[in-house]
PDB file with SEQRES, HELIX, SHEET and CRYST1 records, atoms N, CA, C and O in Angstrom:
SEQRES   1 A   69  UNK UNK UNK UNK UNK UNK UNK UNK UNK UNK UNK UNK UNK          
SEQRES   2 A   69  UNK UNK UNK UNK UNK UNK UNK UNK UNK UNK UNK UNK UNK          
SEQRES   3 A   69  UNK UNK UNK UNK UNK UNK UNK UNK UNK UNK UNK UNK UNK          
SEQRES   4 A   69  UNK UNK UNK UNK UNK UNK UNK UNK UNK UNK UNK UNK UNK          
SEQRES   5 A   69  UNK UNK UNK UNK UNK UNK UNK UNK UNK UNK UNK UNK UNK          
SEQRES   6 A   69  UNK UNK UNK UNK                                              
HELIX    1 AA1 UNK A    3  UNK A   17  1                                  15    
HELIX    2 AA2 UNK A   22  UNK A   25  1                                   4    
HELIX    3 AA3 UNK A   32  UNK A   39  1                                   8    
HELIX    4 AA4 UNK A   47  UNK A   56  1                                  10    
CRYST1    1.000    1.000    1.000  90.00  90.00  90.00 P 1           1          
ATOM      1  N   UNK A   1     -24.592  18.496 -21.295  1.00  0.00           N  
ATOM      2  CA  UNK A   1     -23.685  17.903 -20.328  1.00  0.00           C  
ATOM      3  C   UNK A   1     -23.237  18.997 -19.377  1.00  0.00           C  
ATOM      4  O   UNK A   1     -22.896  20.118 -19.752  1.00  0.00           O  
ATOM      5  N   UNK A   2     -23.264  18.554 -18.017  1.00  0.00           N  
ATOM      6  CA  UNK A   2     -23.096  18.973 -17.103  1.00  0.00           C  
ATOM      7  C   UNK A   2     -21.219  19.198 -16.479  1.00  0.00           C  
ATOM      8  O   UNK A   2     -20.352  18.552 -17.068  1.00  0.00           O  
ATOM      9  N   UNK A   3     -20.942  19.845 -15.669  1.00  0.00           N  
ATOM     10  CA  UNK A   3     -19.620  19.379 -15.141  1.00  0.00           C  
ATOM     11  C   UNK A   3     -20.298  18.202 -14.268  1.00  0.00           C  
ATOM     12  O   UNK A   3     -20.009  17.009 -14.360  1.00  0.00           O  
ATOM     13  N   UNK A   4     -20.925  18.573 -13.703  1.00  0.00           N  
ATOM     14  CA  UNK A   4     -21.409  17.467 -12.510  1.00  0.00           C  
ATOM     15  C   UNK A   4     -21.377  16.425 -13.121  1.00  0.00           C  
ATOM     16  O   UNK A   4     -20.651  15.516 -12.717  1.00  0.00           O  
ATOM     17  N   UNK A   5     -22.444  16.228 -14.681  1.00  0.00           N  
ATOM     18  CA  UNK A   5     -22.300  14.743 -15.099  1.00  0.00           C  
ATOM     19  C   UNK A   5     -20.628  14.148 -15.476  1.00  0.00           C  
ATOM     20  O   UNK A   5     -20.077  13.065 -15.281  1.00  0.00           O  
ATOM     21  N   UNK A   6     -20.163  15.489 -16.122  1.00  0.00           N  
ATOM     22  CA  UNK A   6     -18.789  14.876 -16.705  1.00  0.00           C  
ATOM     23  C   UNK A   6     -18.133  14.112 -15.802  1.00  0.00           C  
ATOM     24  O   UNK A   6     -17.547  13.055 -16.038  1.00  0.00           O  
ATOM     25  N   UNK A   7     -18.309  14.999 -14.138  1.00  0.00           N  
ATOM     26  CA  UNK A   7     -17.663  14.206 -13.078  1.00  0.00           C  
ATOM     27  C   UNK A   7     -17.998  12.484 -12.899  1.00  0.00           C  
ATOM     28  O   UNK A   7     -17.191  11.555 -12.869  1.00  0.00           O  
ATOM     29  N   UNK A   8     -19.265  12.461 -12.813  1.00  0.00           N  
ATOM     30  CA  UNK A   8     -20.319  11.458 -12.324  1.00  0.00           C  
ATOM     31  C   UNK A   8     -19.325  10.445 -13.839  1.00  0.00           C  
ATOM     32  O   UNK A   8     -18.596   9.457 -13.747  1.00  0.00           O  
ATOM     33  N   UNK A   9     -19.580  10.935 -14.590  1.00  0.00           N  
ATOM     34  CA  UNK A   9     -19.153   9.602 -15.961  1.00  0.00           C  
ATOM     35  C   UNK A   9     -17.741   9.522 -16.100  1.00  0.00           C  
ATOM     36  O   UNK A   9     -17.453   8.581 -16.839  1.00  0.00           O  
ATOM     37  N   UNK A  10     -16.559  10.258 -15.601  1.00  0.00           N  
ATOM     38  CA  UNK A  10     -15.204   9.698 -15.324  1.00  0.00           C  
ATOM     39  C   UNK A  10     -14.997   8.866 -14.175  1.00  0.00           C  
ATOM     40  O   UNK A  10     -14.120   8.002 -14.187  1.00  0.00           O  
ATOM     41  N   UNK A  11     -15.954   9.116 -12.897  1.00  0.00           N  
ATOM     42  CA  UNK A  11     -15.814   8.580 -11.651  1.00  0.00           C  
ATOM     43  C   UNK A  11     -16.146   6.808 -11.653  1.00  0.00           C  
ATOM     44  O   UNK A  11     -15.516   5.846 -11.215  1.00  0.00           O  
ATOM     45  N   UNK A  12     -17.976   7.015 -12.663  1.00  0.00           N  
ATOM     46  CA  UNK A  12     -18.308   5.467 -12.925  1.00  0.00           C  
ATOM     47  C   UNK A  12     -17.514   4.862 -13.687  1.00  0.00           C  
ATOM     48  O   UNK A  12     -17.117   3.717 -13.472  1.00  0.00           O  
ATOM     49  N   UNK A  13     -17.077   5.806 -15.005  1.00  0.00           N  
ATOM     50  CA  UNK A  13     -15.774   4.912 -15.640  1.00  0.00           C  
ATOM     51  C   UNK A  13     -14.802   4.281 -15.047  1.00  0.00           C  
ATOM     52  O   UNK A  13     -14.528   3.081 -15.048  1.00  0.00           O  
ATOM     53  N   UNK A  14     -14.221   5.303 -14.462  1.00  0.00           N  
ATOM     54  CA  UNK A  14     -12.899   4.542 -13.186  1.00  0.00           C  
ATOM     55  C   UNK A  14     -13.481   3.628 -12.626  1.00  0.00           C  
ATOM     56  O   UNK A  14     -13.502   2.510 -13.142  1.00  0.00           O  
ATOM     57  N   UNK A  15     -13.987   3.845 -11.643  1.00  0.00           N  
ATOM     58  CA  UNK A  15     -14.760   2.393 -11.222  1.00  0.00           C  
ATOM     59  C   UNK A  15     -14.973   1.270 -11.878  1.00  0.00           C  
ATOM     60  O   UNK A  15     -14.815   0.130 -11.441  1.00  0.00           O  
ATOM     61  N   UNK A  16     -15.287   1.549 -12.796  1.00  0.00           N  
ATOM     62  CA  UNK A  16     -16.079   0.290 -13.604  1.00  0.00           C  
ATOM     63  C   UNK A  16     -14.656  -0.870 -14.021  1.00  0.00           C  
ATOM     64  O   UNK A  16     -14.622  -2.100 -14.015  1.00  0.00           O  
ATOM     65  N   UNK A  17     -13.478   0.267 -14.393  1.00  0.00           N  
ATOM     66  CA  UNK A  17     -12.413  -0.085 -14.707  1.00  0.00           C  
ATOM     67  C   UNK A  17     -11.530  -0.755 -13.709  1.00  0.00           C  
ATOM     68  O   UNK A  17     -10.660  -1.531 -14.105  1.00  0.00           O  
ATOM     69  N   UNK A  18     -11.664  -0.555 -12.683  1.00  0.00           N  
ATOM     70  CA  UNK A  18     -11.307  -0.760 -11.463  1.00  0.00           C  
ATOM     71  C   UNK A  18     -10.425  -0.304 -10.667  1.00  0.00           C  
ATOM     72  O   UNK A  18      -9.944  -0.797  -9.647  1.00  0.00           O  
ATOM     73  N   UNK A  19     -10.103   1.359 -11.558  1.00  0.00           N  
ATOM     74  CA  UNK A  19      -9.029   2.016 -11.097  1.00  0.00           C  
ATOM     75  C   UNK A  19      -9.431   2.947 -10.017  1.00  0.00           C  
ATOM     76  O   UNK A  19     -10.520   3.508  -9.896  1.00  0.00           O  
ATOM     77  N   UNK A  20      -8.139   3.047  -9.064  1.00  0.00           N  
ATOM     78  CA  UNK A  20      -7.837   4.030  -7.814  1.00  0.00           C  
ATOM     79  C   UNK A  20      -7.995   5.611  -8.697  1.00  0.00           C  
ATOM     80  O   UNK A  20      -7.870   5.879  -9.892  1.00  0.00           O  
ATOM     81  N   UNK A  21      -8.344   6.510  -7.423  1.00  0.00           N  
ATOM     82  CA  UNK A  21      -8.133   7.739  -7.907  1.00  0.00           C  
ATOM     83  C   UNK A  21      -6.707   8.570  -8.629  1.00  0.00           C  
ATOM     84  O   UNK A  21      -6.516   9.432  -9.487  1.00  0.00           O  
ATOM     85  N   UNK A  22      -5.879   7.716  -7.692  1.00  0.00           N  
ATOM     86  CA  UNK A  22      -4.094   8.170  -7.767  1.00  0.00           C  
ATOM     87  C   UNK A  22      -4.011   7.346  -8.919  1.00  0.00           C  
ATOM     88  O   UNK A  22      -3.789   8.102  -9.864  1.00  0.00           O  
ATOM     89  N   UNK A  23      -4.069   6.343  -9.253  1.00  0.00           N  
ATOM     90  CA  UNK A  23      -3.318   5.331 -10.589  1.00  0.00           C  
ATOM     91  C   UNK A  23      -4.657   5.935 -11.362  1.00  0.00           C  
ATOM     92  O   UNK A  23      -5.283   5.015 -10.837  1.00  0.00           O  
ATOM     93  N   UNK A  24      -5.395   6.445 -11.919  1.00  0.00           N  
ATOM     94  CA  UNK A  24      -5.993   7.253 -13.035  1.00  0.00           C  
ATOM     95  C   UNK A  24      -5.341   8.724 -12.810  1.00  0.00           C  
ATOM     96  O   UNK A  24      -4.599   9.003 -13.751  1.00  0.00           O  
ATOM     97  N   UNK A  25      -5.404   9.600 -11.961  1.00  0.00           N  
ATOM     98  CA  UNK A  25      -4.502  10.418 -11.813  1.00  0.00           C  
ATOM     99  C   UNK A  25      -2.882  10.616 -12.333  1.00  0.00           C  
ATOM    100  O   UNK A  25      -2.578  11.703 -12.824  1.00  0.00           O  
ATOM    101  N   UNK A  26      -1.921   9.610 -12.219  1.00  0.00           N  
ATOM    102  CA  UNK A  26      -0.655   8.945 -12.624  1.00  0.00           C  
ATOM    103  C   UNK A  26      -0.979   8.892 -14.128  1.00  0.00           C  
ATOM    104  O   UNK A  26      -0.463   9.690 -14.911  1.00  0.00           O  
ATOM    105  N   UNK A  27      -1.826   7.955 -14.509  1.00  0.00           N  
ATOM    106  CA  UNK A  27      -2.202   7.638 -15.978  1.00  0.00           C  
ATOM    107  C   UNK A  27      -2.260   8.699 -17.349  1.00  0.00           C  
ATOM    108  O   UNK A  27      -1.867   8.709 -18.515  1.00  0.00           O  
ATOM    109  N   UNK A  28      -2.891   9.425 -16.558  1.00  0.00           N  
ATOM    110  CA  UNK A  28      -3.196  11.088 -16.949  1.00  0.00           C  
ATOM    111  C   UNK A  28      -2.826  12.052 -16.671  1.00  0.00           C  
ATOM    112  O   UNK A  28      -3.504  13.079 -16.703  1.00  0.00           O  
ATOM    113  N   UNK A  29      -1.616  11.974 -16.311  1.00  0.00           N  
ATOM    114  CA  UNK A  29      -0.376  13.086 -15.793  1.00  0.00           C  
ATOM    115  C   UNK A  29      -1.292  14.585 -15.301  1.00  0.00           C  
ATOM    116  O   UNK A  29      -1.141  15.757 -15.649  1.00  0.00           O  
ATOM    117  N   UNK A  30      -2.135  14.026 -14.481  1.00  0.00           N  
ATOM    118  CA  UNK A  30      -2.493  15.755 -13.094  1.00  0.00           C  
ATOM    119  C   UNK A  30      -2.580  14.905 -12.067  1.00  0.00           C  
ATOM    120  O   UNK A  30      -2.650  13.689 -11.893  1.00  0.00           O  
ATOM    121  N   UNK A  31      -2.560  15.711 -11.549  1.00  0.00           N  
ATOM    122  CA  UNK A  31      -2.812  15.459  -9.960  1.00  0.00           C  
ATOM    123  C   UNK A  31      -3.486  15.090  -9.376  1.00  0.00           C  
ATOM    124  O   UNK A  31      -4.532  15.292  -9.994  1.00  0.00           O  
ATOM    125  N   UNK A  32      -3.781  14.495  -8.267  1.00  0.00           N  
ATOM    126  CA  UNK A  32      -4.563  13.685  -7.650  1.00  0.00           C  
ATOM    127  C   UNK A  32      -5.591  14.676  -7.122  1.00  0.00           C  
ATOM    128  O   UNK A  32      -6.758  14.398  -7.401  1.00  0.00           O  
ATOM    129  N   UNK A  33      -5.388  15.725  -6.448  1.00  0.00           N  
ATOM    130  CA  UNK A  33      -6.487  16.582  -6.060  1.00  0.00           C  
ATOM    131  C   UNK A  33      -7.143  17.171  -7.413  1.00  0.00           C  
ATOM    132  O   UNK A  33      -8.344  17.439  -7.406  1.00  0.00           O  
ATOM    133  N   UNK A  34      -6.324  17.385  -8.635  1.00  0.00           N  
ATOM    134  CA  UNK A  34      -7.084  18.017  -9.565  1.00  0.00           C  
ATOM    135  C   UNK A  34      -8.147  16.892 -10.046  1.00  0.00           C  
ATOM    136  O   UNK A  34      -9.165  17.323 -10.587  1.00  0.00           O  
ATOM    137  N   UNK A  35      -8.049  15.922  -9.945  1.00  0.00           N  
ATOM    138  CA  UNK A  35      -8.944  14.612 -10.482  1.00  0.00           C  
ATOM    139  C   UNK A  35      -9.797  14.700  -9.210  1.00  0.00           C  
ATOM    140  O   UNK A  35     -10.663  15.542  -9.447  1.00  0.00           O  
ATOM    141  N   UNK A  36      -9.936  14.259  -8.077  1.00  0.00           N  
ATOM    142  CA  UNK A  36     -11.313  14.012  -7.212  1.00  0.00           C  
ATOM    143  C   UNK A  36     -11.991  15.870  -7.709  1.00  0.00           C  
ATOM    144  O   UNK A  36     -13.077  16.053  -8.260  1.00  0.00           O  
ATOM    145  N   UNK A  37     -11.447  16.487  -7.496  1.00  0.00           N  
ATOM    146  CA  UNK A  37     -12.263  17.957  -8.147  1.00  0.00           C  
ATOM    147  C   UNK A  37     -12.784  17.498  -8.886  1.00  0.00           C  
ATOM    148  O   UNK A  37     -13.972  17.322  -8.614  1.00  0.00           O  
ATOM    149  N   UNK A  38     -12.327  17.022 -10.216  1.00  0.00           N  
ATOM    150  CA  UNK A  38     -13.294  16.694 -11.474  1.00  0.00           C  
ATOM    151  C   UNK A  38     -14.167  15.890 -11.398  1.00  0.00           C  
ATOM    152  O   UNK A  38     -15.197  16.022 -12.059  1.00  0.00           O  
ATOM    153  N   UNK A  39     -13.993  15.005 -10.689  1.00  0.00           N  
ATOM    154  CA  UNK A  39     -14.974  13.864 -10.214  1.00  0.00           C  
ATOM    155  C   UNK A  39     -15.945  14.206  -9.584  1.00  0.00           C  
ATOM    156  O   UNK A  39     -16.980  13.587  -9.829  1.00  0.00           O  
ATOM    157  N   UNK A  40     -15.991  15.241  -8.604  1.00  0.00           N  
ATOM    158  CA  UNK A  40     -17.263  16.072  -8.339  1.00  0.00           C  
ATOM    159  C   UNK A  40     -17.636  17.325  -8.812  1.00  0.00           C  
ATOM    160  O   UNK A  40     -18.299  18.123  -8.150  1.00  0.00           O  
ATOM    161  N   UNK A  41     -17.195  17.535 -10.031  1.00  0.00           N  
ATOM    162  CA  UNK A  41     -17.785  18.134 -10.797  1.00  0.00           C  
ATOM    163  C   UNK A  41     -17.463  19.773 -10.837  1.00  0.00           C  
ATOM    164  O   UNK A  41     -18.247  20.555 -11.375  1.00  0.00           O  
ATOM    165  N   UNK A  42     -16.318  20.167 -10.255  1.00  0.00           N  
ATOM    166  CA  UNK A  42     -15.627  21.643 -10.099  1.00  0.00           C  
ATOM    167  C   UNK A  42     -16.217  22.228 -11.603  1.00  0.00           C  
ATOM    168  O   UNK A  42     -15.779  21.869 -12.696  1.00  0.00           O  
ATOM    169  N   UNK A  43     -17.002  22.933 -11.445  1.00  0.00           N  
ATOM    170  CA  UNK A  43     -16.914  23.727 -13.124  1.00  0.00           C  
ATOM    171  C   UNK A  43     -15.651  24.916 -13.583  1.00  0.00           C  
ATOM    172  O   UNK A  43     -15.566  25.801 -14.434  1.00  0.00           O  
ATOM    173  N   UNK A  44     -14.923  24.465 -12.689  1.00  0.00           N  
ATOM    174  CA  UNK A  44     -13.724  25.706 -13.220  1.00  0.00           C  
ATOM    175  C   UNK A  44     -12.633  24.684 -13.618  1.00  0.00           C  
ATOM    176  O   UNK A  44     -11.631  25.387 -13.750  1.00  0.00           O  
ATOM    177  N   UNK A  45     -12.346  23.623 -13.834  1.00  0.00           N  
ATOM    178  CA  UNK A  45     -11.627  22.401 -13.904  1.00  0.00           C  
ATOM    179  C   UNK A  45     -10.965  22.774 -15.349  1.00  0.00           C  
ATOM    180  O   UNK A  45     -11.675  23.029 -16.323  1.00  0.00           O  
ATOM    181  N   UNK A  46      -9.860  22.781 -15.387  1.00  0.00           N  
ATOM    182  CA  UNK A  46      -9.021  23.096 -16.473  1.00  0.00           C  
ATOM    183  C   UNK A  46      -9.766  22.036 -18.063  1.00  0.00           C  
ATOM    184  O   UNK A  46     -10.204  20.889 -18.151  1.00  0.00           O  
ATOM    185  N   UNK A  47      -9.616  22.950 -18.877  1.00  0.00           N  
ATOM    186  CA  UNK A  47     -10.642  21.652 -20.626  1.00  0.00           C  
ATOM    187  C   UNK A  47      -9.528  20.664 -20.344  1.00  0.00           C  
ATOM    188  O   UNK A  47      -9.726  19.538 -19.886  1.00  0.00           O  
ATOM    189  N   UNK A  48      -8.058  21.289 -20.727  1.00  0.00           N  
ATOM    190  CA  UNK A  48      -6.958  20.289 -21.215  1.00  0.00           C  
ATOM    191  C   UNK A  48      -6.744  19.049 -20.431  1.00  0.00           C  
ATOM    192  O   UNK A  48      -6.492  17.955 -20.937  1.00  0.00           O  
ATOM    193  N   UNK A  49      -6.863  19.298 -19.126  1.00  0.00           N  
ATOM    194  CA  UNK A  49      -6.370  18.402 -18.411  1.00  0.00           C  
ATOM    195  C   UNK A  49      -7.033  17.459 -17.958  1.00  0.00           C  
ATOM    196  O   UNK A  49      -6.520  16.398 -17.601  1.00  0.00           O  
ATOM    197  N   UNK A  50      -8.879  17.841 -17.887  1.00  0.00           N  
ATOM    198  CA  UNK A  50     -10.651  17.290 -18.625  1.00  0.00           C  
ATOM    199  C   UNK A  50     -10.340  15.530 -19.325  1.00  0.00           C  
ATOM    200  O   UNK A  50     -10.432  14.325 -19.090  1.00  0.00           O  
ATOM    201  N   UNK A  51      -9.789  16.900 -20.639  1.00  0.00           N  
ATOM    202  CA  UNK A  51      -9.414  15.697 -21.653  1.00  0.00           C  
ATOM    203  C   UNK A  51      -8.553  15.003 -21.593  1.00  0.00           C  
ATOM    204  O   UNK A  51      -8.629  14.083 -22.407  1.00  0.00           O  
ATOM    205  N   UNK A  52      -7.541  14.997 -20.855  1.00  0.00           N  
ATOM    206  CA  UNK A  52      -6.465  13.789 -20.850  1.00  0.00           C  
ATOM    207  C   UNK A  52      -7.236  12.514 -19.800  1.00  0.00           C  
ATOM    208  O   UNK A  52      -7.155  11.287 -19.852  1.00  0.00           O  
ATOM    209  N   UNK A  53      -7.910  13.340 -18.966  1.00  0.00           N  
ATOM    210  CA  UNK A  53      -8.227  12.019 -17.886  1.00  0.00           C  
ATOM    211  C   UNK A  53      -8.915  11.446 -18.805  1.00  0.00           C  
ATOM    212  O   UNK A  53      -8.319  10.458 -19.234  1.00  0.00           O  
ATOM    213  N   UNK A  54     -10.235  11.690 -19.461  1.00  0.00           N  
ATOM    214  CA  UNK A  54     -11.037  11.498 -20.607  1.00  0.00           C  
ATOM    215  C   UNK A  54     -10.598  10.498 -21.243  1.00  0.00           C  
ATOM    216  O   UNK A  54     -11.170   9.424 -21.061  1.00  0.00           O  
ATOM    217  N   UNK A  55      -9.522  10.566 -22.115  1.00  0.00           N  
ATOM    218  CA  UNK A  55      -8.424  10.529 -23.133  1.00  0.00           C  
ATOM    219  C   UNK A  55      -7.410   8.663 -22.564  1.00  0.00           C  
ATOM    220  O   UNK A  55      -6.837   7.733 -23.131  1.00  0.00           O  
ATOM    221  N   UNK A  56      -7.784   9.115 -21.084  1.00  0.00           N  
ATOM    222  CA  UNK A  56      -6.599   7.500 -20.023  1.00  0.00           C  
ATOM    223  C   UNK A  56      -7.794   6.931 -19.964  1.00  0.00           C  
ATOM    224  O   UNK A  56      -7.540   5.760 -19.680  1.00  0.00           O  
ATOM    225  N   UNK A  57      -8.930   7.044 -20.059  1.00  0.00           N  
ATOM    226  CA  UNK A  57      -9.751   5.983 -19.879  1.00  0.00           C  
ATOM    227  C   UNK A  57      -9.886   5.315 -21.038  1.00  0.00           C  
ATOM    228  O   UNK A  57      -9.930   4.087 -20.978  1.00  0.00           O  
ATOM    229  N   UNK A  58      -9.978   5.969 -22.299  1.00  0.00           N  
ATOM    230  CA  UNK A  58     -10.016   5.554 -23.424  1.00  0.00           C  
ATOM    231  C   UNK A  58     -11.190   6.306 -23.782  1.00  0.00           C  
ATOM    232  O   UNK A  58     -11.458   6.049 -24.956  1.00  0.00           O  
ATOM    233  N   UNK A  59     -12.264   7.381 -23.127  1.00  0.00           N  
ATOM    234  CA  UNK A  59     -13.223   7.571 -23.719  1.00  0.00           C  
ATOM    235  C   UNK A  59     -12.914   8.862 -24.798  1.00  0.00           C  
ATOM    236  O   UNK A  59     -11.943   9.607 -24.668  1.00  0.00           O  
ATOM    237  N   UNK A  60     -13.926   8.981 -25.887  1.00  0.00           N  
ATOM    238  CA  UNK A  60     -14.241   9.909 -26.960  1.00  0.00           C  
ATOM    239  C   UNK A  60     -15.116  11.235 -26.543  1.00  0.00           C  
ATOM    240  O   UNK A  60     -16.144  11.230 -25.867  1.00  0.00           O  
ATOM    241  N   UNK A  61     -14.480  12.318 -27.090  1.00  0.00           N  
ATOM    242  CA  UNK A  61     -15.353  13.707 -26.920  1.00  0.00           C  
ATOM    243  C   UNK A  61     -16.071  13.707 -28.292  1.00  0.00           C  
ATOM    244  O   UNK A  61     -15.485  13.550 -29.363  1.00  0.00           O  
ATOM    245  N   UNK A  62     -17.165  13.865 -28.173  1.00  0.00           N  
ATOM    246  CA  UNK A  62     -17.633  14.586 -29.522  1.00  0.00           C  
ATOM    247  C   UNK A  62     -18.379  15.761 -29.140  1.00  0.00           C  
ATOM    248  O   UNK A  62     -18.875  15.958 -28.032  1.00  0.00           O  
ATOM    249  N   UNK A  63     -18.417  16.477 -30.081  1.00  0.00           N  
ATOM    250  CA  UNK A  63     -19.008  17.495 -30.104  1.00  0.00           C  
ATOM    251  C   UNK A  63     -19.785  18.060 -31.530  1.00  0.00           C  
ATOM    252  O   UNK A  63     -19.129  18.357 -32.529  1.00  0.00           O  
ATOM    253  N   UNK A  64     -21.220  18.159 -31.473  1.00  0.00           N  
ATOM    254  CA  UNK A  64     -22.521  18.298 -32.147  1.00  0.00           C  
ATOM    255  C   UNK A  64     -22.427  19.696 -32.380  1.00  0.00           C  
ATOM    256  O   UNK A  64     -22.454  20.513 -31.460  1.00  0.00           O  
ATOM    257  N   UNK A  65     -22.266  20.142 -34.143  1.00  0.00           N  
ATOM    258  CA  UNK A  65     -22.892  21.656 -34.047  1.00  0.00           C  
ATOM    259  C   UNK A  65     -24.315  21.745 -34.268  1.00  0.00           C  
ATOM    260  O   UNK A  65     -24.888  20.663 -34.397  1.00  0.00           O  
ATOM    261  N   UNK A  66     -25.010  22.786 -34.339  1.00  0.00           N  
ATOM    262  CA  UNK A  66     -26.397  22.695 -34.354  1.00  0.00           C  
ATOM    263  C   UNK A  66     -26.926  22.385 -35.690  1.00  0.00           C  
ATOM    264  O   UNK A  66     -28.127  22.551 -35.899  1.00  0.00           O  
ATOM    265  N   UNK A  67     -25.997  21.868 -36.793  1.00  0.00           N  
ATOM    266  CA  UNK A  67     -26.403  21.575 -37.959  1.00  0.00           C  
ATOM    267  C   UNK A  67     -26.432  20.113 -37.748  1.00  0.00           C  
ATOM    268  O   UNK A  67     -27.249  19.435 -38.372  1.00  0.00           O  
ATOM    269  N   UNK A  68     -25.727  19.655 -37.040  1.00  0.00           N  
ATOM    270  CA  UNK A  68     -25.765  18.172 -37.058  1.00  0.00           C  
ATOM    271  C   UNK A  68     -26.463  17.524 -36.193  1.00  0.00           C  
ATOM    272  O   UNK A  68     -26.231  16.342 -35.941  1.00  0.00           O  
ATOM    273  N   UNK A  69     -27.482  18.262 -35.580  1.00  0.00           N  
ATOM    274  CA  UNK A  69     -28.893  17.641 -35.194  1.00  0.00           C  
ATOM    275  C   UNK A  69     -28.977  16.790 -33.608  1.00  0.00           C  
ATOM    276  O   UNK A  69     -30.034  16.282 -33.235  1.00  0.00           O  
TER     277      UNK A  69                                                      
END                                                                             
């Protein structure tokens, strides 16, 4: 996973959901400029704040170590 994709799959999420940039922004307590950043994919984009937008959509992080295939 990419930043670019991470962007690309919060952006279609929102969408899909039918939410504005600002009311997912609001939802997920950052900022409105820090969210369109993430949405195109800034690779310097804070983890924590990643995961809360993540987190207002309702989606799951997982993360695979190399034992688990």
């Amino acid at each position: 996973m990419t930043p670019e994709g991470i962007g690309a799959l919060i952006k279609a999420t929102r969408k899909q959901q039918g939410l504005l940039q600002a009311e997912l922004a609001a939802a997920s307590g950052v900022g409105l400029r820090f969210l369109i950043e993430l949405e195109a994919g800034k690779p310097t984009a804070q983890l924590g704040k990643a995961l809360e937008v993540l987190a207002a959509l309702g989606c799951q992080v997982r993360i695979c170590t190399p034992e688990d295939g």
